[in-house]
C-alpha positions as a printed Julia matrix, in Angstrom:
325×3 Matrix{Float64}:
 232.83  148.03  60.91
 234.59  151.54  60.03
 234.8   152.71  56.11
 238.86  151.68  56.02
 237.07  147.66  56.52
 234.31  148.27  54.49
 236.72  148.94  51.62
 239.18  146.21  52.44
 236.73  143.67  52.71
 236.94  142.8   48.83
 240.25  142.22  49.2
 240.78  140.66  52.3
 238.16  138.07  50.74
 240.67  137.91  47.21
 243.65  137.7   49.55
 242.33  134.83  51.35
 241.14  133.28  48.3
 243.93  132.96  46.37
 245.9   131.68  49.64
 243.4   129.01  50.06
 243.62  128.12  46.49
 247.21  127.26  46.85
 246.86  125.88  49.98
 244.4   123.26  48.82
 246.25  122.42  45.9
 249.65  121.94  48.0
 247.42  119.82  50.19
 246.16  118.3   47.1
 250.09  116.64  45.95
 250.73  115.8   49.24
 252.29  118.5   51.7
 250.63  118.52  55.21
 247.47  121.16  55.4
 248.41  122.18  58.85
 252.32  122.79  58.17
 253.61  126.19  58.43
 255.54  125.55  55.62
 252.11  125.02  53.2
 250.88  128.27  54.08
 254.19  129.88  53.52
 254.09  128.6   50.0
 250.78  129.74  49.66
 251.61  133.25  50.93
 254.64  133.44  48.15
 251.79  132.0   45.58
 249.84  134.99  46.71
 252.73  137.43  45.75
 253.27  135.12  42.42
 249.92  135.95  41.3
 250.06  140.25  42.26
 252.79  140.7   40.62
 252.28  138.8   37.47
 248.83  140.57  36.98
 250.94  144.41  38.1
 253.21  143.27  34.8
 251.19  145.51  32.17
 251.59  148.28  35.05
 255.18  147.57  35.86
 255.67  148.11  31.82
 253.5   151.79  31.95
 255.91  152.72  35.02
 258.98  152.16  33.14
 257.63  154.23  30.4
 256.26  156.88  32.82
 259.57  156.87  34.7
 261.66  157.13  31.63
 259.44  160.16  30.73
 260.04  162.04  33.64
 264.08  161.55  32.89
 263.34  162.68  29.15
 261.64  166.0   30.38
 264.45  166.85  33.13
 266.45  169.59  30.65
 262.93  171.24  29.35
 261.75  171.03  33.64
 265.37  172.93  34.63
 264.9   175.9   31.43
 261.19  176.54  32.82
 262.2   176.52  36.44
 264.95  178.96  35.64
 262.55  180.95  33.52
 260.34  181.86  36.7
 263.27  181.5   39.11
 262.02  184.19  42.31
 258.47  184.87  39.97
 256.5   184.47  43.21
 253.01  186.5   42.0
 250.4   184.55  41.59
 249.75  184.85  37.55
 253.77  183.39  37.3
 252.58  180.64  39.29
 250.01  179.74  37.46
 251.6   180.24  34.07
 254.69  177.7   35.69
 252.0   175.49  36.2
 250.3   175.31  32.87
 253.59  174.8   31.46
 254.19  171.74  33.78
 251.25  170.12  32.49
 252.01  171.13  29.28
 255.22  169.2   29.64
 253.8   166.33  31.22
 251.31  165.95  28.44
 253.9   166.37  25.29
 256.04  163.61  27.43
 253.07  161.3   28.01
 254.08  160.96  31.73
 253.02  162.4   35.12
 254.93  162.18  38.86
 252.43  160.1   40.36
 252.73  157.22  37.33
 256.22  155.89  38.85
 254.05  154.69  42.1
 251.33  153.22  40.32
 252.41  149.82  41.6
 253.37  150.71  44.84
 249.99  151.89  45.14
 247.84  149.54  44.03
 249.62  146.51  46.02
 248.83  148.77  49.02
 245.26  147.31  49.27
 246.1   143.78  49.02
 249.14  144.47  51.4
 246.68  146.1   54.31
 244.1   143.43  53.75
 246.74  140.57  54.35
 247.58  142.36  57.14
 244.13  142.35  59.03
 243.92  138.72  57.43
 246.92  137.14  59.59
 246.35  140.08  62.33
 242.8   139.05  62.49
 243.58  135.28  62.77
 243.86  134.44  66.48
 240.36  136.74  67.24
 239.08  134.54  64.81
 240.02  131.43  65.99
 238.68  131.68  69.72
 236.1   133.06  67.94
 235.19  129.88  66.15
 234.59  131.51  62.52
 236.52  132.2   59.41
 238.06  135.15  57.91
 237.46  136.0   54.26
 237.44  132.87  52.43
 239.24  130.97  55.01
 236.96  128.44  56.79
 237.25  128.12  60.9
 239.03  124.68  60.39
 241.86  126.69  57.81
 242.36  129.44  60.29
 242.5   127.05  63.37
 244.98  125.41  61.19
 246.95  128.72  60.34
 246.97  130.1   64.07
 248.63  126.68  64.85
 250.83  126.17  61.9
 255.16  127.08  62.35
 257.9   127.43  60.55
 261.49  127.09  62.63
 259.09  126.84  66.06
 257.82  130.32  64.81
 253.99  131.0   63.74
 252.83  132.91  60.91
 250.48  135.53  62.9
 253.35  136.38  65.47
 254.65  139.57  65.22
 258.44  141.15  66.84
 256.18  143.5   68.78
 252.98  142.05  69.95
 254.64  138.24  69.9
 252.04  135.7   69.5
 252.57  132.37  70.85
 255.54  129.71  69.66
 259.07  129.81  70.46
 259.77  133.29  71.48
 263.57  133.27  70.5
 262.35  131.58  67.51
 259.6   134.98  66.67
 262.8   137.18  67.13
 265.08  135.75  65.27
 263.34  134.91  62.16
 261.59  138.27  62.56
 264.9   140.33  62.09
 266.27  138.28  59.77
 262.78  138.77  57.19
 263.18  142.67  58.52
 267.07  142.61  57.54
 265.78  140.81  54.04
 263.08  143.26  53.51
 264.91  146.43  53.7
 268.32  144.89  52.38
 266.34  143.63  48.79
 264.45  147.56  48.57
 267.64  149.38  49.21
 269.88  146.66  46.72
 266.69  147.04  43.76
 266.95  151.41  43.82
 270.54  151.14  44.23
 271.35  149.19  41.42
 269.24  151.78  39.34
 270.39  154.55  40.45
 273.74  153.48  39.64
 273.29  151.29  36.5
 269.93  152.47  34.73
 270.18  156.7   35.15
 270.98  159.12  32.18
 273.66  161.59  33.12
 270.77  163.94  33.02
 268.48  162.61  35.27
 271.59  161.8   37.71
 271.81  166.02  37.61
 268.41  166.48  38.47
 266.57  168.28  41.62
 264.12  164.68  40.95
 267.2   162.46  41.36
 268.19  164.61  44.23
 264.83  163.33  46.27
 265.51  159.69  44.65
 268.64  159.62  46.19
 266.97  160.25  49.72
 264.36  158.01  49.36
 267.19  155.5   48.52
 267.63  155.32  52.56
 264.46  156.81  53.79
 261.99  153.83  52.59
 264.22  150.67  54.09
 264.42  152.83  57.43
 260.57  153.48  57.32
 259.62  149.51  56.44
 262.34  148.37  58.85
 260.95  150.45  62.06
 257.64  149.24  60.49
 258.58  145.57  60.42
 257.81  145.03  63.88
 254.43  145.38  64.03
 254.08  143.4   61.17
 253.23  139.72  61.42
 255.68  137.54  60.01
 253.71  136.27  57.31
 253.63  139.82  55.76
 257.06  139.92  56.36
 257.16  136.86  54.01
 254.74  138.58  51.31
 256.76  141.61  51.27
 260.63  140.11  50.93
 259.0   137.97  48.37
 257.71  141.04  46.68
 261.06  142.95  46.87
 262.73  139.72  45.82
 260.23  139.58  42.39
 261.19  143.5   41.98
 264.8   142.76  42.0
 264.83  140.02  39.68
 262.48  142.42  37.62
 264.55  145.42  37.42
 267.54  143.32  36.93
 265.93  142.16  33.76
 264.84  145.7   32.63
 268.74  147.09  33.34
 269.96  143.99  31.23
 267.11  144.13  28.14
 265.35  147.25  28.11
 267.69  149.71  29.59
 266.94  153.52  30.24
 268.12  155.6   26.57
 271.32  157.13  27.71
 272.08  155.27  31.21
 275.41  153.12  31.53
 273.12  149.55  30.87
 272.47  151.08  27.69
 275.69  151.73  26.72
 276.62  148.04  28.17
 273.35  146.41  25.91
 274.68  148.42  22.56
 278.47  146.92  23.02
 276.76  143.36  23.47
 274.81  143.93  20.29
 277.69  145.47  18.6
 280.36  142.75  19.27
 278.04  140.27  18.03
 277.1   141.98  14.64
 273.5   142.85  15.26
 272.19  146.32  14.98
 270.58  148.12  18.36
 267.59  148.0   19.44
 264.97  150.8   19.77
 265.01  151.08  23.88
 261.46  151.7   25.47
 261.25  155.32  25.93
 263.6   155.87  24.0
 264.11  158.37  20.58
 265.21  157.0   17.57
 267.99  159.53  17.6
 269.87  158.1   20.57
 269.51  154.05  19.53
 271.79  155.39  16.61
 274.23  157.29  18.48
 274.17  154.24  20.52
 274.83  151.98  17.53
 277.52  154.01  16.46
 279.43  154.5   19.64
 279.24  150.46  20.37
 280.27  149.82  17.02
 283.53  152.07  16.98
 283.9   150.63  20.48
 283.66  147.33  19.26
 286.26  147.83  15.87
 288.71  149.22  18.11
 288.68  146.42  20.89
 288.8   144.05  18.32
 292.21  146.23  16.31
 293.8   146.16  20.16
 293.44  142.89  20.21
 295.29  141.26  16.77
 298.95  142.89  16.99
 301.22  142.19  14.1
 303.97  140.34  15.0
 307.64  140.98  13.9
 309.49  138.66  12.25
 313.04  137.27  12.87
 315.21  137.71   9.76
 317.97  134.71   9.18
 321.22  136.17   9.21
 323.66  135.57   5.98
């Protein structure tokens, strides 16, 4: 066993845990323990119970990212400031004043990934979970805390004449249209729900400032990079983790269309849009996460006069017919 399996084997053993749990409790009310369609439920109960424990994390990312946007005009003045400075006491000056500015904002680069990075553990032990499932099963043992009879019963279960452990690339038994087709259609789903999620907040949840950044300038290629990367992945990847991860994507969209729609970035157009809301129905804005008190009032004020004046348009007087004499 290398290091990279020493240190997955925790969570290959949580990972397999929490599938089983489910698994025995759908099994429990009734649906058939060797049915593809159990395990699949058990996989998406899997990505249920991630992501609600990532929530406290999710809610430090927002705040980290929103940082970052916050500290784009003070970044731009300091990289102008030692603009061609290429001696090594400039760079280390520009570099004490990066921290500097990271501290004062509370926020770092590396806090917008936080999630990303620690599903990555759980995502590569699920992996050699449903990878590993086949070599364990002529094998006669269990993998994690899935006993031989449970991964016998995986390795044979289906869903559409498809199983779980099959892969586009390396196949895997079942139909073998069947492993194609549902393959690039979770592919298609994967990449479609990451590129829709950082679309919608580039476009709906961005300051004007942070839209003119060099930051939102990389965003804007990772926009296409990451769906390309995960699609050309996608083959090697059985199709249970293609399940886990369009499930995943699918929580992250719902999630950030909630954030756009509640807690909207201080500035951004869903901030503007969350202000009129408040505005037309006579209550008072709300203090946005991230956000300075300073721009909740400008807020307030613009979707107030906003609001007045949509409601002057709307009552005209009318003129009145005189009777004639």
């Amino acid at each position: 066993m290398d290091i990279f399996e020493t240190l997955l084997a925790p969570f290959k053993w949580l990972v397999s845990a929490i599938m089983v749990g489910f698994h025995d409790g759908l099994s429990a009310i009734g649906m058939p323990a060797a049915s593809g369609w159990t395990w699949t439920l058990s996989i998406i109960g899997l990505v249920l119970v991630i992501r609600a424990a990532l929530i406290p994390v999710f809610v430090k990312q927002i705040k980290a990212q929103r940082g970052m946007q916050l500290l784009q005009p003070d970044l731009k003045k300091m990289q102008d400031k030692y603009k061609g400075k290429t001696d090594q006491l400039s760079r280390q000056a520009m570099a004490q004043e990066q921290m500097a500015l990271y501290k004062k904002h509370g926020t770092n680069p590396f806090s917008a990934c936080l999630p990303m990075l620690i599903q990555m553990p759980f995502f590569f032990a699920l992996f050699q979970v449903l990878s590993g499932i086949s070599s364990a099963k002529a094998g006669g043992h269990g993998i994690g805390a899935m006993s031989p009879e449970q991964v016998k019963q995986f390795d044979e279960s289906t869903i559409f004449g498809a199983p779980l452990s099959a892969s586009l690339l390396h196949g895997g038994g079942g139909n073998e249209v069947s492993v194609w087709i549902l393959s690039i259609v979770m592919i298609l789903a994967m990449t479609a729900s990451q590129f829709i999620t950082q679309k919608q907040i580039m476009a709906k949840n961005m300051s004007e400032e942070a839209l003119a950044s060099p930051f939102m300038r990389q965003q804007k290629m990772m926009l296409y990079i990451l769906p390309v990367v995960f699609g050309v992945g996608g083959i090697n990847f059985p199709i249970g983790v293609l399940i886990y991860w369009t499930t995943t994507n699918l929580w992250t969209m719902g999630q950030q269309f909630f954030v756009i729609r509640r807690m909207p970035t201080p500035g951004s157009p869903a901030a503007k849009a969350l202000a009129e809301r408040r505005a037309a129905k006579g209550l008072p804005a709300l203090p946005l996460l991230g956000g300075k008190k300073a721009d909740a009032e400008a807020a307030e004020a613009s979707a107030a006069a906003a609001a007045v004046e949509a409601k002057t348009q709307r009552v005209q007087p009318q003129r009145k017919n005189r009777k004639r004499k």
